[in-house]
C-alpha positions as CSV (number, residue, x, y, z in Angstrom):
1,X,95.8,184.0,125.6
2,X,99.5,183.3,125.6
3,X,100.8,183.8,129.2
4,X,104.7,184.9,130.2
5,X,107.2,183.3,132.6
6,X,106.0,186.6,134.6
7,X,102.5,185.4,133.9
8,X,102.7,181.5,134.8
9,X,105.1,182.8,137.9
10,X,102.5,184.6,139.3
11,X,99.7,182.3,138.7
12,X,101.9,179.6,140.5
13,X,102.0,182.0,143.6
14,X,98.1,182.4,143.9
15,X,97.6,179.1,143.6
16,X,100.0,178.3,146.3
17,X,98.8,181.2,148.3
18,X,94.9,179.5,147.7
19,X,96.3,176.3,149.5
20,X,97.6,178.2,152.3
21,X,95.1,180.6,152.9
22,X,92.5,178.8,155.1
23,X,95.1,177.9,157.4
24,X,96.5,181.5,157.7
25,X,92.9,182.4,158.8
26,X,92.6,179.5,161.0
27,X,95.6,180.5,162.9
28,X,95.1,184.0,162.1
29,X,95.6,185.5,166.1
30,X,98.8,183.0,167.1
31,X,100.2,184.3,163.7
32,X,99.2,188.3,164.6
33,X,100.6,187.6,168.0
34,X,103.9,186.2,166.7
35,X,104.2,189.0,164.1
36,X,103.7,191.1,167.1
37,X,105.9,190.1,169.3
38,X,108.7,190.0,166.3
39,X,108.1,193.7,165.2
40,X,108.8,195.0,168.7
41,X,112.0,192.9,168.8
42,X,112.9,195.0,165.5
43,X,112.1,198.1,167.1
44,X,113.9,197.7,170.4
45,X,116.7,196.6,168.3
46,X,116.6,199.8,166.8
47,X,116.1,202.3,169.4
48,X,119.8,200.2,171.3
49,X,122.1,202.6,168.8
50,X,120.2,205.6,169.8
51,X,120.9,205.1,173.4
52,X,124.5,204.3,172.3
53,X,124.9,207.5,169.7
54,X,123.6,209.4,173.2
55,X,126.5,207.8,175.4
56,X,129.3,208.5,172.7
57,X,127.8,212.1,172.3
58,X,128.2,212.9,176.0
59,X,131.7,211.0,176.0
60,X,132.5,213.4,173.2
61,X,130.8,216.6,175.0
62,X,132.7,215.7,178.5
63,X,129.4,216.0,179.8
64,X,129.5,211.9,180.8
65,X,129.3,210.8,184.3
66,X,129.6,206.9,185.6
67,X,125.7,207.4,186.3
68,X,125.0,208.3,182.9
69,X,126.7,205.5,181.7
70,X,125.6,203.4,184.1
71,X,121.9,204.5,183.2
72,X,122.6,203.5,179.4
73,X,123.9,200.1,180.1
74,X,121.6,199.6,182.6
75,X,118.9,200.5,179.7
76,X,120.5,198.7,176.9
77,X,120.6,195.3,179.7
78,X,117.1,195.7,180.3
79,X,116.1,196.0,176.3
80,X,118.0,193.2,176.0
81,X,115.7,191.1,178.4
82,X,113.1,192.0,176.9
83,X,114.3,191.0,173.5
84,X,115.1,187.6,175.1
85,X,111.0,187.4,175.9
86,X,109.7,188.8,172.9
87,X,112.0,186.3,170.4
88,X,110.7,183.3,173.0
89,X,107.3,184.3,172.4
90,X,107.1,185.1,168.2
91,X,109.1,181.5,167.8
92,X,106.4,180.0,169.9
93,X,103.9,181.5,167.9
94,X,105.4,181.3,164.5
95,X,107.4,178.1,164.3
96,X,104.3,176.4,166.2
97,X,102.0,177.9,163.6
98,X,104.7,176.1,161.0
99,X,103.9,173.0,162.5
100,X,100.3,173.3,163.1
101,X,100.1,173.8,159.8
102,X,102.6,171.3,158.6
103,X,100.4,168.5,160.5
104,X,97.4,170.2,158.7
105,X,98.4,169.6,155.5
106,X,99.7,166.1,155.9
107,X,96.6,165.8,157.4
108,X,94.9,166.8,154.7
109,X,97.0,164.7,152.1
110,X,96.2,161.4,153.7
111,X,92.6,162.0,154.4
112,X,92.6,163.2,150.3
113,X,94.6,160.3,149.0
114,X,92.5,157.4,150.6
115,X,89.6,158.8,148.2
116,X,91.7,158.2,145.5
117,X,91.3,155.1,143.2
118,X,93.2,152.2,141.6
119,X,93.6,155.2,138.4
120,X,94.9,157.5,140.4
121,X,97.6,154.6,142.3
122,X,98.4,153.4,138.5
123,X,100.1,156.4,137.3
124,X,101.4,158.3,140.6
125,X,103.8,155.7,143.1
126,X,103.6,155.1,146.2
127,X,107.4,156.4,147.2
128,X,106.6,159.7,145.2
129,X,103.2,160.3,147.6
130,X,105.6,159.5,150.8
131,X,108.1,162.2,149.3
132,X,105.7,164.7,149.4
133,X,104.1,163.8,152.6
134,X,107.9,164.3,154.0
135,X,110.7,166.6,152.1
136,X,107.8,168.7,150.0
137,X,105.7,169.5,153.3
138,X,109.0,170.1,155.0
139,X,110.0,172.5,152.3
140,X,106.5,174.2,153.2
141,X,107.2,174.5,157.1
142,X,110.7,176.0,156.3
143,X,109.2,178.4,154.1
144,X,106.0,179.1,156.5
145,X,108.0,179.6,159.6
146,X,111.7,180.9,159.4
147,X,110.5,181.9,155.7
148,X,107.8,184.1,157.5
149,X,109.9,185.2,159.9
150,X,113.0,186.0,158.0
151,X,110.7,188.3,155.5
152,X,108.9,189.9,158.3
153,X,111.8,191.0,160.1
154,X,113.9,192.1,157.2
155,X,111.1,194.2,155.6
156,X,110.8,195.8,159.6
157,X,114.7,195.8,160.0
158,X,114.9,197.5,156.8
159,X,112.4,200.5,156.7
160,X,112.7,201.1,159.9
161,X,116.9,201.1,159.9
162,X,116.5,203.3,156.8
163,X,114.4,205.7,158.2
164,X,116.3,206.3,161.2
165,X,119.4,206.4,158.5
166,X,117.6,208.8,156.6
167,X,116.7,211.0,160.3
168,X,120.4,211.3,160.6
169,X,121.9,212.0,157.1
170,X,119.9,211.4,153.7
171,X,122.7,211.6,151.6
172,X,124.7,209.0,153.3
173,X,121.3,206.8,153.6
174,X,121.5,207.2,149.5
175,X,125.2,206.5,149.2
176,X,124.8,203.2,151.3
177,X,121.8,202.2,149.2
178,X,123.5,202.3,146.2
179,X,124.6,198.9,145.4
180,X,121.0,197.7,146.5
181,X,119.8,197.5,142.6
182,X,122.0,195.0,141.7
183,X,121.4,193.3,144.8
184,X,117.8,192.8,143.2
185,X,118.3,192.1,140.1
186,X,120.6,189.2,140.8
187,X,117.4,187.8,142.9
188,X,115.0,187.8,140.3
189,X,117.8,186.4,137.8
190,X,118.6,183.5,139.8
191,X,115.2,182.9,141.6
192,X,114.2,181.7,138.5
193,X,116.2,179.1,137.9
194,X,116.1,177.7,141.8
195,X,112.8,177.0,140.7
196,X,113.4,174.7,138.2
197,X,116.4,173.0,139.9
198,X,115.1,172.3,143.1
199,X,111.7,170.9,141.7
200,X,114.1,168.5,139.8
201,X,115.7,167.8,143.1
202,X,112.4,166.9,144.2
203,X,111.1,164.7,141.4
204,X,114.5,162.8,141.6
205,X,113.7,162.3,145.9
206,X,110.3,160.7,144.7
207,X,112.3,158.6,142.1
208,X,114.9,157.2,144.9
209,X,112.0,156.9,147.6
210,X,110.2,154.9,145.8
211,X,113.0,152.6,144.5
212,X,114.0,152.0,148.3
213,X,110.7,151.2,149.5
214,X,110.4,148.4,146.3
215,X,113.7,147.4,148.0
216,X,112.1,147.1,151.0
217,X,109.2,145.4,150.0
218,X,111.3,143.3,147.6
219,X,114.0,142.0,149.7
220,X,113.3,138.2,149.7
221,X,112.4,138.2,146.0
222,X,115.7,140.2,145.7
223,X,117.9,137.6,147.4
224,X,116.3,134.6,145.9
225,X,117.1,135.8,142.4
226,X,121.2,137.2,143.8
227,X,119.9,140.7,142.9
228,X,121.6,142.5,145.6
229,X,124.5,144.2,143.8
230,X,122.3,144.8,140.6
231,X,119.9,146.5,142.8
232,X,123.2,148.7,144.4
233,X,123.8,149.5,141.7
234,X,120.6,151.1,140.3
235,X,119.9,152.7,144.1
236,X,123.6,154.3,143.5
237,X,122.6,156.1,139.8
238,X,119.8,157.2,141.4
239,X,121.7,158.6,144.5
240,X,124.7,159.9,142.2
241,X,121.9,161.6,140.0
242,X,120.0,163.3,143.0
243,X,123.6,164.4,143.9
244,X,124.1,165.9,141.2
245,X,121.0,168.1,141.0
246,X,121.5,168.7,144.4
247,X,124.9,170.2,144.0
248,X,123.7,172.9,140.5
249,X,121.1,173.9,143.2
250,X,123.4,174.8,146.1
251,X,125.4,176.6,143.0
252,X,122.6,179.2,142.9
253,X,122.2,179.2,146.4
254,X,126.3,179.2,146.9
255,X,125.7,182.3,144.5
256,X,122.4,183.9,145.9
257,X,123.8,184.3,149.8
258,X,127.2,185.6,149.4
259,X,126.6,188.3,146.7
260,X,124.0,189.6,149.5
261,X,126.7,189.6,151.9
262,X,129.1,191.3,149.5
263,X,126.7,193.8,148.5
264,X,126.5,194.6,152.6
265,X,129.7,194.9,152.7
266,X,130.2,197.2,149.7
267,X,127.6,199.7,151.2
268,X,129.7,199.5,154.4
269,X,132.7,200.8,152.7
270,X,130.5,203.4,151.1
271,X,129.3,204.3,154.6
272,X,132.6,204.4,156.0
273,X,134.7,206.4,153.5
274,X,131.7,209.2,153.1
275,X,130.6,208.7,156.2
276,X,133.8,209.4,157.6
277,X,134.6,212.3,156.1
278,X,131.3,213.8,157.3
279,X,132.1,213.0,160.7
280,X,135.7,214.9,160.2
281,X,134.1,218.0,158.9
282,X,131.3,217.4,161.7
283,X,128.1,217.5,159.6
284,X,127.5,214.9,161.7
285,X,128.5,214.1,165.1
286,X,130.8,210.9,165.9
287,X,127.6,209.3,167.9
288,X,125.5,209.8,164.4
289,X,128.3,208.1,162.9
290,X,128.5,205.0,165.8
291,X,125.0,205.1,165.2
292,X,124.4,205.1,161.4
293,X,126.8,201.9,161.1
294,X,125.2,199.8,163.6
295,X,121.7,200.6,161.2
296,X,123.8,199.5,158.6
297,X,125.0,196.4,160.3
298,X,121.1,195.8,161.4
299,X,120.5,196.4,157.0
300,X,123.1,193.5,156.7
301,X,121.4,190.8,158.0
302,X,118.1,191.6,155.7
303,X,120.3,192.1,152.7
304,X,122.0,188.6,153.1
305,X,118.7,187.6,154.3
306,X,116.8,188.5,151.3
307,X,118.7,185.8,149.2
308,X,117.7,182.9,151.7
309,X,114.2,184.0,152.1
310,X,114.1,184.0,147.8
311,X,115.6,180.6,148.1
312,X,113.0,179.5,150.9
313,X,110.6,181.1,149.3
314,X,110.9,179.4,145.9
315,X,111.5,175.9,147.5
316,X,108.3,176.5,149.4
317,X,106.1,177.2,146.0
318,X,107.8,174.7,144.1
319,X,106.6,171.8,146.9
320,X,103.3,173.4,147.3
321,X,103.0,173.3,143.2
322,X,104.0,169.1,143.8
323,X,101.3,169.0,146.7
324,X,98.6,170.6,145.3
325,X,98.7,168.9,142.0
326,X,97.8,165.5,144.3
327,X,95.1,167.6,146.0
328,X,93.6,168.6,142.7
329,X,93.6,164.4,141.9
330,X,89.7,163.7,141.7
331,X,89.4,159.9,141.7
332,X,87.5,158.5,138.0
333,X,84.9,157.3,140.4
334,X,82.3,160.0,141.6
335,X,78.7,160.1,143.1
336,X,76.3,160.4,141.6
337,X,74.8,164.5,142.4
338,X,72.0,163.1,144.1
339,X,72.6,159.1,144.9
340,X,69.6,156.7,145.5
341,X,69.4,155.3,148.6
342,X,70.0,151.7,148.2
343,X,67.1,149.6,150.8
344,X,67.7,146.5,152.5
345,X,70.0,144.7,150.0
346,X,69.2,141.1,148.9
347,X,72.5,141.0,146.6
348,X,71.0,140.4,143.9
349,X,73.9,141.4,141.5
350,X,73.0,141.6,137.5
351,X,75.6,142.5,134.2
352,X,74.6,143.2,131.2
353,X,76.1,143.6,128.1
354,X,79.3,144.9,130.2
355,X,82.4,145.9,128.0
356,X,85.6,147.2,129.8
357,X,89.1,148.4,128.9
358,X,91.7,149.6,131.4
359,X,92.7,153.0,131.3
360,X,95.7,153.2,128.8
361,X,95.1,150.4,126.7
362,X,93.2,149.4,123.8
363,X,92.3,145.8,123.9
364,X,89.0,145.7,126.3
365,X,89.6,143.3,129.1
366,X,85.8,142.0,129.1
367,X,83.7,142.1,126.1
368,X,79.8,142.3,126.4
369,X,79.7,140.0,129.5
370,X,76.0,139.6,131.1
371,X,75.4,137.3,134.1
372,X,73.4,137.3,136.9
373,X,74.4,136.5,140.7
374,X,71.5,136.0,143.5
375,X,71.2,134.3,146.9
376,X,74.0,131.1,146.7
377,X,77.3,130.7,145.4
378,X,78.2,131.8,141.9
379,X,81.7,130.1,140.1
380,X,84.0,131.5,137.8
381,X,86.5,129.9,135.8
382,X,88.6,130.4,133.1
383,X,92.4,130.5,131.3
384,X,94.8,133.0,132.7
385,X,93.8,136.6,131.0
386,X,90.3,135.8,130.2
387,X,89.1,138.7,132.7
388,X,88.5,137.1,135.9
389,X,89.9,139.4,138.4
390,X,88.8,142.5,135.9
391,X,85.4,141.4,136.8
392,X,85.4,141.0,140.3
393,X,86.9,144.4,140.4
394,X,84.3,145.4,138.5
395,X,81.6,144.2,141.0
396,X,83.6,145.4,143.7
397,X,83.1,148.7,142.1
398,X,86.4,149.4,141.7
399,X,86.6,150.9,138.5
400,X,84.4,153.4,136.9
401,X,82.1,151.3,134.3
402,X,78.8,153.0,131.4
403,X,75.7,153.6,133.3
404,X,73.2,150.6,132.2
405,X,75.8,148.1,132.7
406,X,75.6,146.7,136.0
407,X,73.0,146.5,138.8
408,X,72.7,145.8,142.4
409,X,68.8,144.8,143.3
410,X,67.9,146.3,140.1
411,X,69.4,150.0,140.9
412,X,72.1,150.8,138.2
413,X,74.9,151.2,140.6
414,X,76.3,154.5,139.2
415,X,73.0,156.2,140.8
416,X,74.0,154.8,144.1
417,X,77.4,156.0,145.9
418,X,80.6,154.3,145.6
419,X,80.4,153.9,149.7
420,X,76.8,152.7,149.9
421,X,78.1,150.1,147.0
422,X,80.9,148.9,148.5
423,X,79.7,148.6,151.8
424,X,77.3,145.8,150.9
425,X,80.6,143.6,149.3
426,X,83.7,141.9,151.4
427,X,86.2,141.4,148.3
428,X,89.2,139.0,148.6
429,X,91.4,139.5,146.2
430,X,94.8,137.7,144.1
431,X,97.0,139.2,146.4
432,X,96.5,139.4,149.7
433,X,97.0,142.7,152.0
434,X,98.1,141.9,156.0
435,X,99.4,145.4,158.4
436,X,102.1,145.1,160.6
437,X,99.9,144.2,163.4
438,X,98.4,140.8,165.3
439,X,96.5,137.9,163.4
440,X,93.5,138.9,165.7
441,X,93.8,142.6,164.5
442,X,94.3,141.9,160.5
443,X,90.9,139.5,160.6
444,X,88.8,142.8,162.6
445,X,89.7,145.3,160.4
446,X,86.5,145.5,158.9
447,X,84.8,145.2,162.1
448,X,87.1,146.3,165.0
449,X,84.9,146.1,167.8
450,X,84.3,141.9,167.1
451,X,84.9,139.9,169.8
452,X,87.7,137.4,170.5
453,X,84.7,134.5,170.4
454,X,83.6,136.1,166.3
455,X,86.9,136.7,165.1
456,X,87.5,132.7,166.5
457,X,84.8,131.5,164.4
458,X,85.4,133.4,161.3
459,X,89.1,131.9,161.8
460,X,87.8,128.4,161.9
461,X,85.2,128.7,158.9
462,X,88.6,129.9,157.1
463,X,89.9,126.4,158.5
464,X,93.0,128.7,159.9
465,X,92.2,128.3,163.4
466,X,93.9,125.2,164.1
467,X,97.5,126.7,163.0
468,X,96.9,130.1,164.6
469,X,96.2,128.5,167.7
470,X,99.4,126.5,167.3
471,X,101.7,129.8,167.1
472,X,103.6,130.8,170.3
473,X,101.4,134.1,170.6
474,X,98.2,132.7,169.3
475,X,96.4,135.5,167.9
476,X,98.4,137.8,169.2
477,X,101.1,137.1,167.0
478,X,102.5,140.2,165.2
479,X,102.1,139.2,161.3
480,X,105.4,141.2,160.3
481,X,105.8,143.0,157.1
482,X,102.9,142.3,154.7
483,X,102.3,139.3,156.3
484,X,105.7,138.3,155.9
485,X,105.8,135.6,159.0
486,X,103.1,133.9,157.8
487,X,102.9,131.7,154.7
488,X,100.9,131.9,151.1
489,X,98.1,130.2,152.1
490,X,97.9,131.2,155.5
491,X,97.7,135.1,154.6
492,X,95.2,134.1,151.9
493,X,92.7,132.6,154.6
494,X,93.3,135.3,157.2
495,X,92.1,137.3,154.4
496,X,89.2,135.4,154.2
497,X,88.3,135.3,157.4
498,X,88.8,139.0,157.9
499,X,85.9,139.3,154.7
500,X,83.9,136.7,156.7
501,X,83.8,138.7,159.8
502,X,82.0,141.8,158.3
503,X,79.0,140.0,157.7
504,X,78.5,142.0,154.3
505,X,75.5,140.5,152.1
506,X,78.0,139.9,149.2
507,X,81.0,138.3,149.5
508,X,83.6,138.2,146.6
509,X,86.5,135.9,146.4
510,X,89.1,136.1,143.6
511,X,91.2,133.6,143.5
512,X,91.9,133.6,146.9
513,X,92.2,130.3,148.2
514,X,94.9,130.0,145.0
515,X,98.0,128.9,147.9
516,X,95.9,126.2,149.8
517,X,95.7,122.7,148.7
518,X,92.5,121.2,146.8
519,X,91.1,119.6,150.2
520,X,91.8,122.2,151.9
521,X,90.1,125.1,149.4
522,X,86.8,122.6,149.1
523,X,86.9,122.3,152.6
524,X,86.6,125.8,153.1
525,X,84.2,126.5,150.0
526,X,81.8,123.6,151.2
527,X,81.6,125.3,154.6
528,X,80.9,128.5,153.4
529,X,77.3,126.9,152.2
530,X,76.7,127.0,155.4
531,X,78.2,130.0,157.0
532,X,76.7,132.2,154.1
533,X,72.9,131.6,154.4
534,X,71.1,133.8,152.7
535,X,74.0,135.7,151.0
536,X,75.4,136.0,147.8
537,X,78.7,134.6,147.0
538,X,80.9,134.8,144.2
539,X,84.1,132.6,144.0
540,X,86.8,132.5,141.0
541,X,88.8,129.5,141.0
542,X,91.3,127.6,138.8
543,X,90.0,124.6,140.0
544,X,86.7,123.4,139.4
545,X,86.2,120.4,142.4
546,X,85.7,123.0,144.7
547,X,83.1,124.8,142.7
548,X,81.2,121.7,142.3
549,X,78.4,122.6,144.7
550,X,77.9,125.8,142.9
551,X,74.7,127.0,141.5
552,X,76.3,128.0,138.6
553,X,79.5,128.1,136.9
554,X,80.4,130.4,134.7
555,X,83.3,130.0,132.3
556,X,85.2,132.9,130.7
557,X,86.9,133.3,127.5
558,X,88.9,136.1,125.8
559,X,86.4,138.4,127.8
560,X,83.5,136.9,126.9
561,X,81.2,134.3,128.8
562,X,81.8,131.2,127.3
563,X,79.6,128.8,129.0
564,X,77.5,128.7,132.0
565,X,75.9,126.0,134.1
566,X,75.9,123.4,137.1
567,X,79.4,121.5,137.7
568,X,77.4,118.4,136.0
569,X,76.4,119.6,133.0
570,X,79.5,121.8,132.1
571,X,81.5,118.5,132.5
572,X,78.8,116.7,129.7
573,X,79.1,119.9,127.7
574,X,82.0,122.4,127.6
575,X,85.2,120.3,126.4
576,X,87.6,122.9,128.1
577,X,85.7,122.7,131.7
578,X,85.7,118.5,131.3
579,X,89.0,118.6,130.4
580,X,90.6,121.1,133.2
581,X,88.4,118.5,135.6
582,X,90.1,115.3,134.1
583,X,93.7,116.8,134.7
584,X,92.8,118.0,138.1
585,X,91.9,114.6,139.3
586,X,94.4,112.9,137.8
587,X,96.9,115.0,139.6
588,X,95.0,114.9,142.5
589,X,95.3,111.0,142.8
590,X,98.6,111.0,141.8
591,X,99.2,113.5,144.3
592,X,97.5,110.8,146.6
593,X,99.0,107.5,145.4
């Protein structure tokens, strides 16, 4: 079935209305309050020219005294308070609901985007998920709050005003009406295109956060290459672009709001030529009159109103589009329907016959690998691209792989859930990831409730300890930016220690000890015999002294398993391992001499 712009339009609203409505029951009575509270306002805003239209009819009749008019200001005064109340009370209600449901939704973002994979992070940046976490949502509140209230009050304003219009002169009420037609058709007209413009507006915000928060990230590699003004540069397109877009939006919108108001105003002249004339031949009496303009000044407001609601409106669908498109993300990885409880795990860890390709790409990155990994420590080695750190993903279950393929105690793991997998490994991978917080804090993430004395000891099994210790704060000492305070090797062995300190019965380390020095890595790998009883350890490495208390090696080649074996006999069979042990050393004395 072919579907119309009217169609798709539609469709885009009910979707957007889908998102929102279990929040608009949630909050359903502070929104009924609000809406409560606002309608009155309307009403006693209407009912303030019929006490007026009163007062100029007894001024007119003679019949007027300074009570009387005392009595109607007095009236009109106390209205007023009360319309002072009531707008205190539908803002509380309304705009809070706004941002009760702003925090919602954010709320709901985050907690949805952490169950996302590495898929998912590959093809949608980081800077365009922190755009919609910021100007889509607050497109949303706008629209949800002074949206809401804006469209409430002018639908009130507007039958109501037209009815007590109508009660004082139907003809006139059709006169003043008159230019209301064009009114909507120039909505619909331009509505349409606000939609595309400001979602280009929006996709361009995701473009420039995300190039400023590379900045960000990037600023030492951007100095040490003298990358500043190229980088300028770029941020400037990108701002002069978003400018640009920006500025054919605000031409609908420059449009949209001041037709409405001209339109008012065209109805007012309407109003007061006819109008006048009635009043002359006294059809109707100069109070009506008094009366029937202040309706039409209340019609005014909704009129021009009904332009920035369209415009709120559209900006609110077009960011709840953007945000429910990540909602509708399902991560590649899934449970299984009914997972297998996985018993007390021995880590006994099993490939076989495991080929993988990246999503996106044609080459496979492994190629019928089959190894096995018990109790001990397992090496890999191999040249750079030969699917090392594929692998260890792979174990770590990071990517989704063919049932029959890989095993954990013998249970394929795609009956088993991604959690209950995952829980069993500590993965340290290439490149290392440190919060903005204290050493101690970085090394308990996994376990936050460890102990100063456990996080101490996982610190010195990392052989780290020593030059925490030696740091003014100790470990206190705020990390900075990604780690930034600290150096290579030093965020590389936090890393470790933080994997050491969950106790997990697997423990996976890719190429993690690359930024330490060669005593210093087989320092760390020969303690780890001992800190790891009983567990299972996996270690990728591109140097093989280290590795040579492993229990088996297991070299990797275009994706393929190569050779496997003890450190001895690779080094009396496999030319390539031999000869990346020869080089080693001889750099390693040299190095020493």
């Amino acid at each position: 079935m072919i579907l119309t712009d009217s169609d798709r339009g539609r469709h885009r609203l009910r979707r957007a209305l889908g998102l929102l409505s279990p929040f608009f029951r949630r909050y359903g009575l502070r929104l009924t309050a609000g809406c409560l509270a606002l309608i009155t306002v309307d009403f006693i805003q209407l009912w303030i020219p019929r006490i007026i239209k009163s007062a100029v009819d007894s001024l007119q009749e003679g019949s007027a005294s300074s009570e009387s008019l005392l009595h109607h200001g007095g009236l009109i005064l106390l209205l007023s308070i009360a319309v002072a109340a009531l707008r205190f009370l539908w803002r509380y209600f309304i705009l809070g609901f706004s941002r009760y449901l702003e925090r919602d939704i954010r709320n709901s973002m985050v907690s949805h985007v952490i169950t996302l994979d590495r898929t998912f992070f590959q093809k949608r940046p980081a800077g365009e998920i922190m755009a919609l976490s910021s100007n889509d949502l607050a497109s949303v509140q706008l629209a949800c709050g002074m949206g809401l209230v804006a469209f409430t009050d002018a639908v009130v304003m507007t039958v109501a005003a037209l009815a007590f219009m109508a009660y004082i002169h139907p003809g006139l009420t059709a006169i003043a009406m008159a230019p209301m037609p064009v009114l909507a058709v120039l909505t619909r007209f331009l509505a349409a295109r606000l939609h595309h413009r400001f979602r280009r507006v929006q996709e361009l915000f995701s473009h420039l956060t995300e190039f400023t928060r590379n900045c960000l990230a990037s600023l030492r590699l951007i100095k040490a290459y003298t990358q500043e003004r190229v980088q300028l540069e770029r941020f400037d397109r990108l701002g002069r672009a978003y400018i640009r877009n920006n500025l054919k939006l605000a031409a609908i919108q420059g449009t949209l709001f001041p037709m409405s108001g001209f339109i008012g105003n065209m109805s007012l002249l309407l109003v007061l030529f006819f109008g006048g004339r009635l009043t002359i031949r006294e059809t109707i009496t100069a109070g009506d009159f008094v009366a029937f303009i202040n309706y039409l000044f209340m019609l005014t407001w909704p009129m021009m109103a009904l332009g920035w609601v369209a415009n709120l409106f559209q900006r609110g669908v077009t960011s709840l589009e953007r945000i429910r498109d990540l909602l509708e993300e399902r991560p590649a990885l899934r449970d299984p329907l009914h997972p297998v409880t996985l018993p007390v795990v021995r880590g006994q860890l099993r490939i076989r016959n495991l080929t993988f390709t990246y999503p996106g790409t044609r080459e496979p990155a492994l190629n019928e690998v089959s190894l096995e990994a018990g109790r001990g420590l397992l090496g890999i080695v191999g040249r750079t691209g030969s699917g090392k750190s594929t692998l260890c993903r792979l174990l770590a279950r990071l990517y989704p792989i063919p049932d029959g393929t890989y095993y954990v105690d013998g249970i394929d793991v795609n009956r088993l859930s991604v959690d209950a997998v995952r829980r069993q490994i500590a993965y340290v991978p290439q490149n290392v990831i440190l919060f903005s917080e204290s050493i101690a804090q970085n090394i308990a993430l996994g376990r936050p409730e460890a102990s100063r004395e456990e996080i101490e000891s996982v610190a010195r099994a990392a052989a780290i300890h020593e030059e925490i210790m030696a740091m003014e704060e100790g470990y206190d000492t705020r990390v900075g930016e990604r780690g930034v305070r600290l150096s290579g090797g030093q965020r590389q062995r936090i890393a470790l220690a933080r994997a050491l300190l969950t106790r997990r019965p697997i423990l996976i380390i890719d190429d993690g000890l690359s930024a330490v020095d060669m005593e210093t890595e087989y320092a760390i790998v020969h303690s780890l015999r001992s800190y790891l009883e009983g567990r299972t350890c996996i270690i990728v490495s591109h140097r093989v002294a280290p590795l040579s208390d492993a229990d088996e090696i297991v070299i990797l080649e275009a994706g393929r398993v190569a050779a496997r074996g003890t450190h001895r006999r690779l080094l009396e069979t496999n030319g390539f391992y031999a000869a990346i042990a020869r080089h080693q050393a001889a750099r390693r004395t040299a190095d020493g001499a």
